[in-house]
N, CA, C and O atoms as a Maestro MAE file, in Angstrom:
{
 s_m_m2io_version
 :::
 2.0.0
}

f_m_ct {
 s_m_title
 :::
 protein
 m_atom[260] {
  # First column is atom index #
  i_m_mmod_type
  r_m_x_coord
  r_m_y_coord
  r_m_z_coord
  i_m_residue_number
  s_m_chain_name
  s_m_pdb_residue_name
  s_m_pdb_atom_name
  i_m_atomic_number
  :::
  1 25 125.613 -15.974 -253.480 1 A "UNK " " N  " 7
  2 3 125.449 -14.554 -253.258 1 A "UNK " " CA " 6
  3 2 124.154 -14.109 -253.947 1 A "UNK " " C  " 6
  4 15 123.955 -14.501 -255.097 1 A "UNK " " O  " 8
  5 25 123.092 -13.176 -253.225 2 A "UNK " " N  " 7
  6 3 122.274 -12.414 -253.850 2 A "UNK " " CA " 6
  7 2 122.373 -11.423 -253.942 2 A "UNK " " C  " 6
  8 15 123.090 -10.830 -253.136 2 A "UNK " " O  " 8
  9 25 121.706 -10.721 -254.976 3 A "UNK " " N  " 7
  10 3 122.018 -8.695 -255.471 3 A "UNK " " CA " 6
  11 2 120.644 -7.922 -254.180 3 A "UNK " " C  " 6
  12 15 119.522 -8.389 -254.378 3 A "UNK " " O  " 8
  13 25 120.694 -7.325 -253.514 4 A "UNK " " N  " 7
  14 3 119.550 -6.760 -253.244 4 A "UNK " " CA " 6
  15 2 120.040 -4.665 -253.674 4 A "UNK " " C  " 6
  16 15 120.667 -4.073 -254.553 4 A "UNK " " O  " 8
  17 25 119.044 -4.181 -252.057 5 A "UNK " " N  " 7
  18 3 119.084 -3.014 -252.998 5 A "UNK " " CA " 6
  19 2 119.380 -1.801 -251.405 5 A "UNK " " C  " 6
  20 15 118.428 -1.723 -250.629 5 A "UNK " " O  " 8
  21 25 120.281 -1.220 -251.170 6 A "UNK " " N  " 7
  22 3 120.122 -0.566 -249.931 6 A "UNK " " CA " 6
  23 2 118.912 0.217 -250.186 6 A "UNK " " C  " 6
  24 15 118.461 0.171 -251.330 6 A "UNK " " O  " 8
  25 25 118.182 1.085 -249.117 7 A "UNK " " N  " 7
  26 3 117.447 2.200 -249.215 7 A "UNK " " CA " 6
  27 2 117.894 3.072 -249.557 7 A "UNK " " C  " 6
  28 15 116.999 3.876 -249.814 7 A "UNK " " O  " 8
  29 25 119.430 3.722 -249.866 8 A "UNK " " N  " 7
  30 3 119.535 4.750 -251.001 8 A "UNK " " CA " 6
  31 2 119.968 5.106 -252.327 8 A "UNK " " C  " 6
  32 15 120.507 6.047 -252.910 8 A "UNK " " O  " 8
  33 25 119.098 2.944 -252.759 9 A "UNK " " N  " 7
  34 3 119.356 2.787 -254.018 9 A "UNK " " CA " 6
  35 2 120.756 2.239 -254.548 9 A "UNK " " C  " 6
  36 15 121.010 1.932 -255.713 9 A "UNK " " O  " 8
  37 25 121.402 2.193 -253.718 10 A "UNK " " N  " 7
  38 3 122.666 1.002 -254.588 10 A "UNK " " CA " 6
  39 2 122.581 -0.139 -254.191 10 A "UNK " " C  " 6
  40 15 122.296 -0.453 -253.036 10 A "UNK " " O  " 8
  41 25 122.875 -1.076 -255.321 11 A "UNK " " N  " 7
  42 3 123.128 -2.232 -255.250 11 A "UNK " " CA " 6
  43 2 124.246 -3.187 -254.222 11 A "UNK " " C  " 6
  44 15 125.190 -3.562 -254.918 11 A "UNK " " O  " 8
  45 25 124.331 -3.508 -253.238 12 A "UNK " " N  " 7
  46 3 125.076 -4.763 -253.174 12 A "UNK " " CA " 6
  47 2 124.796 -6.261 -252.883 12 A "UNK " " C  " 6
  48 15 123.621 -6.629 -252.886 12 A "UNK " " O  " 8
  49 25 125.703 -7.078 -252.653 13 A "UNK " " N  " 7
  50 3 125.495 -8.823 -252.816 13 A "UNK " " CA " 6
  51 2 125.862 -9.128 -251.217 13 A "UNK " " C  " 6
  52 15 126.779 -8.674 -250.533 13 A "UNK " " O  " 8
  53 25 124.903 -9.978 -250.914 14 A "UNK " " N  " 7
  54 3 125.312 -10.683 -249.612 14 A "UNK " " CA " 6
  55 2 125.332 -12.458 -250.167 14 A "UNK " " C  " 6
  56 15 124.929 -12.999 -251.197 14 A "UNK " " O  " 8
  57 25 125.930 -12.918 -249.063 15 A "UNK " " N  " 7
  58 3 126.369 -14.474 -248.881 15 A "UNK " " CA " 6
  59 2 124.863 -14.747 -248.134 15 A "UNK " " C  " 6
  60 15 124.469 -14.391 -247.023 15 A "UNK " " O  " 8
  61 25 124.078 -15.650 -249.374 16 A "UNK " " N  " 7
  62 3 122.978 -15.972 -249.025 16 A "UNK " " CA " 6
  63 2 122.583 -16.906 -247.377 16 A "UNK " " C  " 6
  64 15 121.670 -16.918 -246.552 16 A "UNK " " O  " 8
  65 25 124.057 -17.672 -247.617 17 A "UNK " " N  " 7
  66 3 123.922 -18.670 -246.660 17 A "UNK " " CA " 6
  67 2 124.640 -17.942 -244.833 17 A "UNK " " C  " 6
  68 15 125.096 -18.518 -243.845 17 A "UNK " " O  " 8
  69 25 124.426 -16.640 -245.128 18 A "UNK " " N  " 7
  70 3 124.336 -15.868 -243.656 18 A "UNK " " CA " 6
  71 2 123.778 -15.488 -243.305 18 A "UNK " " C  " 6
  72 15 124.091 -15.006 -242.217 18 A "UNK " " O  " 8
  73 25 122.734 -15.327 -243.660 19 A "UNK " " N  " 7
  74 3 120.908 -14.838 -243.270 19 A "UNK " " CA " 6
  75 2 121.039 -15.976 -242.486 19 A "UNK " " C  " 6
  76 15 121.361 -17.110 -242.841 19 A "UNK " " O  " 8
  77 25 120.653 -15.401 -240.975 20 A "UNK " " N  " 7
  78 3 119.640 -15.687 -240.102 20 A "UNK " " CA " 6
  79 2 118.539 -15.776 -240.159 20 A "UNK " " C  " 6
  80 15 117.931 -16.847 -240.159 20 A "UNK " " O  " 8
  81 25 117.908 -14.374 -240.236 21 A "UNK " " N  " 7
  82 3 116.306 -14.092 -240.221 21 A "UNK " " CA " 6
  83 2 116.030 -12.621 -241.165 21 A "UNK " " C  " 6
  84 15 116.866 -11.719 -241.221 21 A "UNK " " O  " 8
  85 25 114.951 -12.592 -241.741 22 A "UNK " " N  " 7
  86 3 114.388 -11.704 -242.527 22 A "UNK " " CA " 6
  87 2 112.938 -11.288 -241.755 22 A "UNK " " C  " 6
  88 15 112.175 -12.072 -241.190 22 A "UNK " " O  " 8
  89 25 112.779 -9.789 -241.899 23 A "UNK " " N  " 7
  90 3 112.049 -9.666 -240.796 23 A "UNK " " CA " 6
  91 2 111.351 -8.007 -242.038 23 A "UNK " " C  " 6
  92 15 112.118 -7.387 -242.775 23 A "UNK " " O  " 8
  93 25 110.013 -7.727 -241.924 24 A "UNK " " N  " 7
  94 3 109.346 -6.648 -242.808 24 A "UNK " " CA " 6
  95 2 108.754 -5.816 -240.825 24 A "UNK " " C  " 6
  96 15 107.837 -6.253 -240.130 24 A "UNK " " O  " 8
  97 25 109.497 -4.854 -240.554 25 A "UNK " " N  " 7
  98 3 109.520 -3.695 -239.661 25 A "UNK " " CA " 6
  99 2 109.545 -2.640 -239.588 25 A "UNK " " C  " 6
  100 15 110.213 -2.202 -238.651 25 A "UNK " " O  " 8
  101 25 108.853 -1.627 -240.508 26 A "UNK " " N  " 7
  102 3 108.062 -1.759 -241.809 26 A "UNK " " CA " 6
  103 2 109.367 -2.639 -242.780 26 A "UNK " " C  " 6
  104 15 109.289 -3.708 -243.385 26 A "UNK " " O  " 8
  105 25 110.551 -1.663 -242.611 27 A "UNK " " N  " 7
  106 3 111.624 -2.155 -243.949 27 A "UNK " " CA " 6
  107 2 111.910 -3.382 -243.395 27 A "UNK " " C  " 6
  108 15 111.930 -3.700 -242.206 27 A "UNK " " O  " 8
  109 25 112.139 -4.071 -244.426 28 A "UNK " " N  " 7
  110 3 113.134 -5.723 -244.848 28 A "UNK " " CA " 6
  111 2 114.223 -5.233 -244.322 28 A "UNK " " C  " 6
  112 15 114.910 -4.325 -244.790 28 A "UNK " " O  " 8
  113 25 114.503 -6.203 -242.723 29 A "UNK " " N  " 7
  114 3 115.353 -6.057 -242.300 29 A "UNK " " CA " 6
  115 2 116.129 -7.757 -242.767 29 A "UNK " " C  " 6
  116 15 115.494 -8.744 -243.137 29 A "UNK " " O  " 8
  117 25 117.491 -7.661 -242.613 30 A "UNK " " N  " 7
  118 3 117.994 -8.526 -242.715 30 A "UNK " " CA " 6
  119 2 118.954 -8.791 -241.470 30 A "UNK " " C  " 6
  120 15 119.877 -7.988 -241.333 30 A "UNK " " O  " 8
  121 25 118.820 -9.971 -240.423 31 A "UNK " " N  " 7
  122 3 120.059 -10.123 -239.550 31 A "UNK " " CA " 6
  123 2 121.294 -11.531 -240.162 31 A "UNK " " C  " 6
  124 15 120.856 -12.205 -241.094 31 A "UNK " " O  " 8
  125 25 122.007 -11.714 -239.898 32 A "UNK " " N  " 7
  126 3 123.161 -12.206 -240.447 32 A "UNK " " CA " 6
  127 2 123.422 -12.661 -238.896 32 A "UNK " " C  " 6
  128 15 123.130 -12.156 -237.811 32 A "UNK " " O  " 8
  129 25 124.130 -13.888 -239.309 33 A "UNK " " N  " 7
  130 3 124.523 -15.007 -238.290 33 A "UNK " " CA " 6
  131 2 125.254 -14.581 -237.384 33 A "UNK " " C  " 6
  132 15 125.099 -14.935 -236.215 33 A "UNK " " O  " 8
  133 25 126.285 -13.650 -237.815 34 A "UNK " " N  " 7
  134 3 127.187 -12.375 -236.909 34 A "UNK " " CA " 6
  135 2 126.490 -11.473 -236.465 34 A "UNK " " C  " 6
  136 15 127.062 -10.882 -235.549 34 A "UNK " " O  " 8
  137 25 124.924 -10.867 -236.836 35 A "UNK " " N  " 7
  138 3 124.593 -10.121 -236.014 35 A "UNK " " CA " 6
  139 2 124.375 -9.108 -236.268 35 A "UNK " " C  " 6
  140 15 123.699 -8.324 -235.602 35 A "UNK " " O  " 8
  141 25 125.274 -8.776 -238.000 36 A "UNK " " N  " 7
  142 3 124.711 -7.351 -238.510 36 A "UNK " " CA " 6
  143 2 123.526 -7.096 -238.624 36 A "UNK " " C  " 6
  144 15 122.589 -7.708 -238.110 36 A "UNK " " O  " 8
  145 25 123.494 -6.264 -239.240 37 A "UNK " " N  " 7
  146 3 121.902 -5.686 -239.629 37 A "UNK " " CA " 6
  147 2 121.797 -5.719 -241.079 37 A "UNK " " C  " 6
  148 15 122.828 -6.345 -241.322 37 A "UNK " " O  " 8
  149 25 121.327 -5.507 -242.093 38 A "UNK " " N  " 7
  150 3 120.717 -4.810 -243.384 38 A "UNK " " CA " 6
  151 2 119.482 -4.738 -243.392 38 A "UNK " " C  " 6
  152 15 118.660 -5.634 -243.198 38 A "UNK " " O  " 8
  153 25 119.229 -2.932 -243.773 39 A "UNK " " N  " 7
  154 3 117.490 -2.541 -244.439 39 A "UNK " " CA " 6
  155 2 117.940 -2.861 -245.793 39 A "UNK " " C  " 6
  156 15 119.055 -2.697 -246.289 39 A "UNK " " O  " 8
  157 25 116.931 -3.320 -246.271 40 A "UNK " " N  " 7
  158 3 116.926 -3.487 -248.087 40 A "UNK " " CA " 6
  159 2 115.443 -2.902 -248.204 40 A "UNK " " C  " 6
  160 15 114.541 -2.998 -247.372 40 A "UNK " " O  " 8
  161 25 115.419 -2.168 -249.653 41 A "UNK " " N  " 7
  162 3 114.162 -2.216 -250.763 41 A "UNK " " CA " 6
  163 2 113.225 -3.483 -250.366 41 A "UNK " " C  " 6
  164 15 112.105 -3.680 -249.896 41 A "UNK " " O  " 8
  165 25 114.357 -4.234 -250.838 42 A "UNK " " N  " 7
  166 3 113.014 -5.491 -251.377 42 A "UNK " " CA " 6
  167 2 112.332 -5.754 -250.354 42 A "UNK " " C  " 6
  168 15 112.709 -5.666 -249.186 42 A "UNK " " O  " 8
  169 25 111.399 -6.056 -250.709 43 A "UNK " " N  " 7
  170 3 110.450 -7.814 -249.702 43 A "UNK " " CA " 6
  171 2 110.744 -8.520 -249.067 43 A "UNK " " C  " 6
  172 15 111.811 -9.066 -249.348 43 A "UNK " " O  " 8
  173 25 110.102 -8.921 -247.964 44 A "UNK " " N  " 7
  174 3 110.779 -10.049 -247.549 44 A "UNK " " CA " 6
  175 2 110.007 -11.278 -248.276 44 A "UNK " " C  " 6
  176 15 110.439 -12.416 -248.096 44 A "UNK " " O  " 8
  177 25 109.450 -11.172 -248.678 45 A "UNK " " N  " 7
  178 3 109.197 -12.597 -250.118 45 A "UNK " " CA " 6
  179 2 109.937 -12.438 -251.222 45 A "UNK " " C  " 6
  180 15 109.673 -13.246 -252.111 45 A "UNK " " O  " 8
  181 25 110.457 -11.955 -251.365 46 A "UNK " " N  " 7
  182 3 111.685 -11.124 -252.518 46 A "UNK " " CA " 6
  183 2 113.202 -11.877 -251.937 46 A "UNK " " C  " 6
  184 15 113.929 -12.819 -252.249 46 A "UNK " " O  " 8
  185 25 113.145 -11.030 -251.127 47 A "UNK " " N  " 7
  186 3 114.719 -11.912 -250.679 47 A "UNK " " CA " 6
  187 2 114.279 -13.426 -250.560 47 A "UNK " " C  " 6
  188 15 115.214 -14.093 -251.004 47 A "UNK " " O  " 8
  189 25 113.149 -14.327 -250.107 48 A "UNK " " N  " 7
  190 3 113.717 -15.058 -249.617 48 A "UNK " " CA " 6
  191 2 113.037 -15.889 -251.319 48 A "UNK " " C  " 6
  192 15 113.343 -17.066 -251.512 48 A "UNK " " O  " 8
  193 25 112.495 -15.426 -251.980 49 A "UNK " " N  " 7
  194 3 112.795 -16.074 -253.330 49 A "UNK " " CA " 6
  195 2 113.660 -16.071 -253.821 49 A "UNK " " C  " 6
  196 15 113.772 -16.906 -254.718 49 A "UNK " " O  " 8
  197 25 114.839 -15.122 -253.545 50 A "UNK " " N  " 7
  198 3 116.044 -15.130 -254.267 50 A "UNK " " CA " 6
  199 2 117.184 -16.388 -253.666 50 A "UNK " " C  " 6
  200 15 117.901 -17.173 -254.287 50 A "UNK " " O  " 8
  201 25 116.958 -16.151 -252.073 51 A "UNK " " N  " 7
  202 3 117.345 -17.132 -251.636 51 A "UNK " " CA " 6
  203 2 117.196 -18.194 -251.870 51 A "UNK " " C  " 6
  204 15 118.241 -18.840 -251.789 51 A "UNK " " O  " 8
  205 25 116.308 -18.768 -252.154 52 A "UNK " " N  " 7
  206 3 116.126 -19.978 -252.120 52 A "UNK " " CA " 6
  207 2 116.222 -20.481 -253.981 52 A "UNK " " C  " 6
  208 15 116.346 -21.639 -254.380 52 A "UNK " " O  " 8
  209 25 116.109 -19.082 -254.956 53 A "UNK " " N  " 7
  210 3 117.004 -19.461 -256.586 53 A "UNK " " CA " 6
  211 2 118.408 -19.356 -256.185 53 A "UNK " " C  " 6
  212 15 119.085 -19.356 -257.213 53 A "UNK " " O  " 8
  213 25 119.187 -19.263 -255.075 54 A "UNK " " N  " 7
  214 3 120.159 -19.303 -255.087 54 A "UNK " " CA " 6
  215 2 120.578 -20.592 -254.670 54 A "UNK " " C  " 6
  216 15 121.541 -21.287 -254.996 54 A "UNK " " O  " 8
  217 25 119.689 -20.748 -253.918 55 A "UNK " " N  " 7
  218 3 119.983 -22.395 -253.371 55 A "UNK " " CA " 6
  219 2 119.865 -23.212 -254.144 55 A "UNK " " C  " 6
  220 15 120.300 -24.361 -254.068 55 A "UNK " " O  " 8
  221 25 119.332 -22.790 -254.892 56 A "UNK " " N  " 7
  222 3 118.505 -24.108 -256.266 56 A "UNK " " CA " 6
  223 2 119.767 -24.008 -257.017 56 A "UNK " " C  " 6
  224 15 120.503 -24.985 -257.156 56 A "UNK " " O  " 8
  225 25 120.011 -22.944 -257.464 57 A "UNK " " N  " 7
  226 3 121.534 -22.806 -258.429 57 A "UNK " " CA " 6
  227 2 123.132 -23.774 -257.769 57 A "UNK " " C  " 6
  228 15 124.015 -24.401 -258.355 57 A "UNK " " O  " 8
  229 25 122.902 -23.505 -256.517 58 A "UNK " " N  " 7
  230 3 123.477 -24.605 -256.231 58 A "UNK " " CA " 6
  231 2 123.804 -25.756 -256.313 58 A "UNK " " C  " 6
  232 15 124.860 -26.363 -256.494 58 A "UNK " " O  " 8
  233 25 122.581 -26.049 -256.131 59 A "UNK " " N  " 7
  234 3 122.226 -27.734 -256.561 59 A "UNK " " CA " 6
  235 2 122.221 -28.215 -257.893 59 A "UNK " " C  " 6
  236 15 122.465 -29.406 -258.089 59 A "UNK " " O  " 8
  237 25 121.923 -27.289 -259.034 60 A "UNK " " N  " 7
  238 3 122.148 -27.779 -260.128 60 A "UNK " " CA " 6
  239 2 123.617 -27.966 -260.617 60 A "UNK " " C  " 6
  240 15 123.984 -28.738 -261.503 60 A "UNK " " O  " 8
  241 25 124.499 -27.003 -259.778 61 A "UNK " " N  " 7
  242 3 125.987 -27.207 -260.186 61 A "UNK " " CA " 6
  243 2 126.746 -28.488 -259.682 61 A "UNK " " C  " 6
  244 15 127.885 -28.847 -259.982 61 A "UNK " " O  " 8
  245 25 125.624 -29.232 -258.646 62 A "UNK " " N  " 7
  246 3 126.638 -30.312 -258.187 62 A "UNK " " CA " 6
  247 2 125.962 -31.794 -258.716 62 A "UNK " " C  " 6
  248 15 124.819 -32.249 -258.673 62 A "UNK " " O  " 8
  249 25 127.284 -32.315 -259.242 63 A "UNK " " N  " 7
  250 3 127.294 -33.416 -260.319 63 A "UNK " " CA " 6
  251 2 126.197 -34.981 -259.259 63 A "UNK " " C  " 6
  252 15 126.173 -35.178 -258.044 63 A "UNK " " O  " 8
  253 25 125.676 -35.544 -260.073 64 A "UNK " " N  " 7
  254 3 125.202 -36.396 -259.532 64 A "UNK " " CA " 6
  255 2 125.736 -37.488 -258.594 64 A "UNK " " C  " 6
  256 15 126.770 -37.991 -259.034 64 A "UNK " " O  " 8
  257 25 125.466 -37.814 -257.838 65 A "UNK " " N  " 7
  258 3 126.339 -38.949 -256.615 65 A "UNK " " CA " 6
  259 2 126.056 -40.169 -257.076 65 A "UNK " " C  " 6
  260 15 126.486 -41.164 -256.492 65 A "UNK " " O  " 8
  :::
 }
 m_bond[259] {
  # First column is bond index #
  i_m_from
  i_m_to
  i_m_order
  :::
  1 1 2 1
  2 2 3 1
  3 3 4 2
  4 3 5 1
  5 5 6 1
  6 6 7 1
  7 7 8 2
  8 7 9 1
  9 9 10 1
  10 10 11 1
  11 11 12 2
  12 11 13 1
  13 13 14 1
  14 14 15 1
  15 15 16 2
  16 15 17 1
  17 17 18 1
  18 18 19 1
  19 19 20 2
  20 19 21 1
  21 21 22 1
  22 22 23 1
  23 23 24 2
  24 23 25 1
  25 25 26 1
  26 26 27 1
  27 27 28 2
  28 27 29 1
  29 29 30 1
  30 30 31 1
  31 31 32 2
  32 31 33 1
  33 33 34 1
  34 34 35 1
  35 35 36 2
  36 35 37 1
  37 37 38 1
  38 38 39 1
  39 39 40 2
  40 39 41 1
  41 41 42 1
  42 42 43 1
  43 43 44 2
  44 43 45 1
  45 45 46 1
  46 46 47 1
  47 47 48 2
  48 47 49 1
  49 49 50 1
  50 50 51 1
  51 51 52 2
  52 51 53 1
  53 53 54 1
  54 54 55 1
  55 55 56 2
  56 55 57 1
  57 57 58 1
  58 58 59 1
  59 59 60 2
  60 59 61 1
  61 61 62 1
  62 62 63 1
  63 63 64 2
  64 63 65 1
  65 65 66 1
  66 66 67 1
  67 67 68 2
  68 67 69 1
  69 69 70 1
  70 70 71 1
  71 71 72 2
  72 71 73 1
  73 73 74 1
  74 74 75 1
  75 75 76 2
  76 75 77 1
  77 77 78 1
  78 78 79 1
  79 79 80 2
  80 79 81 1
  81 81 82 1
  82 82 83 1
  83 83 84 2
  84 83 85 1
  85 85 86 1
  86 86 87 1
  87 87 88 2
  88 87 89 1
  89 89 90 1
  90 90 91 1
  91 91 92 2
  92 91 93 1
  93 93 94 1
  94 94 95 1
  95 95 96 2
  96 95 97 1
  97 97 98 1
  98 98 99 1
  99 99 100 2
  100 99 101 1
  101 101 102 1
  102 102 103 1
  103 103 104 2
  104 103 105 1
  105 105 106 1
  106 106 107 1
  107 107 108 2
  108 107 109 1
  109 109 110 1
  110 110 111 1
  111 111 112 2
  112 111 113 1
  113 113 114 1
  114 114 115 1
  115 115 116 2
  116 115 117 1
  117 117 118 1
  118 118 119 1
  119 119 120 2
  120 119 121 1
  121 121 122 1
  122 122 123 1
  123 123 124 2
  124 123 125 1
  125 125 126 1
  126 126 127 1
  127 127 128 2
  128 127 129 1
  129 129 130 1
  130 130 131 1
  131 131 132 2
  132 131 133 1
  133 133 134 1
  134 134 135 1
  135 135 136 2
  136 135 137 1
  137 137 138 1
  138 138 139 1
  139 139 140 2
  140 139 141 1
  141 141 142 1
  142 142 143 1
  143 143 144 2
  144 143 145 1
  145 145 146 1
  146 146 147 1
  147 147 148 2
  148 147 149 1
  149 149 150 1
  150 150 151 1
  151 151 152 2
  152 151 153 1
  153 153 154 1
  154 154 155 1
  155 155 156 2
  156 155 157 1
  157 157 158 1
  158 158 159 1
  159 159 160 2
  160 159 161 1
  161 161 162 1
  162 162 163 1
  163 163 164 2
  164 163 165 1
  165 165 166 1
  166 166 167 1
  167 167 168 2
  168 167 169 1
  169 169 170 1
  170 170 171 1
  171 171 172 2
  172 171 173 1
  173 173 174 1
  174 174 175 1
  175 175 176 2
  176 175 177 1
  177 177 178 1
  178 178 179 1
  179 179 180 2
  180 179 181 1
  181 181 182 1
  182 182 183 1
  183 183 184 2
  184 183 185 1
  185 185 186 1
  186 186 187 1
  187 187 188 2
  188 187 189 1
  189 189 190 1
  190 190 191 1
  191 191 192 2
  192 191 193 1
  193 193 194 1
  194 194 195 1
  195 195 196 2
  196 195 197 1
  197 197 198 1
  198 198 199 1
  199 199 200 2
  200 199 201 1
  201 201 202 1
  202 202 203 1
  203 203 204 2
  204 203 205 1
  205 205 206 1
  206 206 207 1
  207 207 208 2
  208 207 209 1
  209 209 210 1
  210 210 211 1
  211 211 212 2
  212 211 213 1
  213 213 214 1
  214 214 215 1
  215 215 216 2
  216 215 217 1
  217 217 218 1
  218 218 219 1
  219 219 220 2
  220 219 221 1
  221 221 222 1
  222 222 223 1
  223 223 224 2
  224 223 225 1
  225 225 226 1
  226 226 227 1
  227 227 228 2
  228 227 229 1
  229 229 230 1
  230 230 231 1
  231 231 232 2
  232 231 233 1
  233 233 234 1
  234 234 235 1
  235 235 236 2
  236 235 237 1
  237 237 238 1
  238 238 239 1
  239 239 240 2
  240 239 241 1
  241 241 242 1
  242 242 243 1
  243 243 244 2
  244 243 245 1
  245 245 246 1
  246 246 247 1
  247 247 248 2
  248 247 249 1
  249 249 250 1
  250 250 251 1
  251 251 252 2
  252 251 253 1
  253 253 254 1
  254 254 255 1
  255 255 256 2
  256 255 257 1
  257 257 258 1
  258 258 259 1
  259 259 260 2
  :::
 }
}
């Protein structure tokens, strides 16, 4: 999960791994594999840095093979 930021300033968390596509129209749109929508604040180099520390956090939690 990442924290972003709606446009009227509150916080909520999406399931990183449902991003489809991130798209700057002007606002950071976000589509989701289902199809929703989200405008966020951030960047779209923002989200997808977070995304991808989220992905990394992942990987450090899983034990070596």
């Amino acid at each position: 999960m990442i924290q972003l930021t709606r446009l009227n300033g509150r916080p909520f968390v999406v399931n990183a791994e449902l991003i489809r596509t991130v798209e700057e129209v002007p606002d950071t749109t976000i589509t989701l594999v289902n199809g929703d929508h989200l405008i966020v604040k951030e960047g779209m180099e923002e989200v997808v840095e977070r995304v991808i520390g989220y992905g990394r956090s992942l990987r450090r939690l899983m034990a070596p093979s």
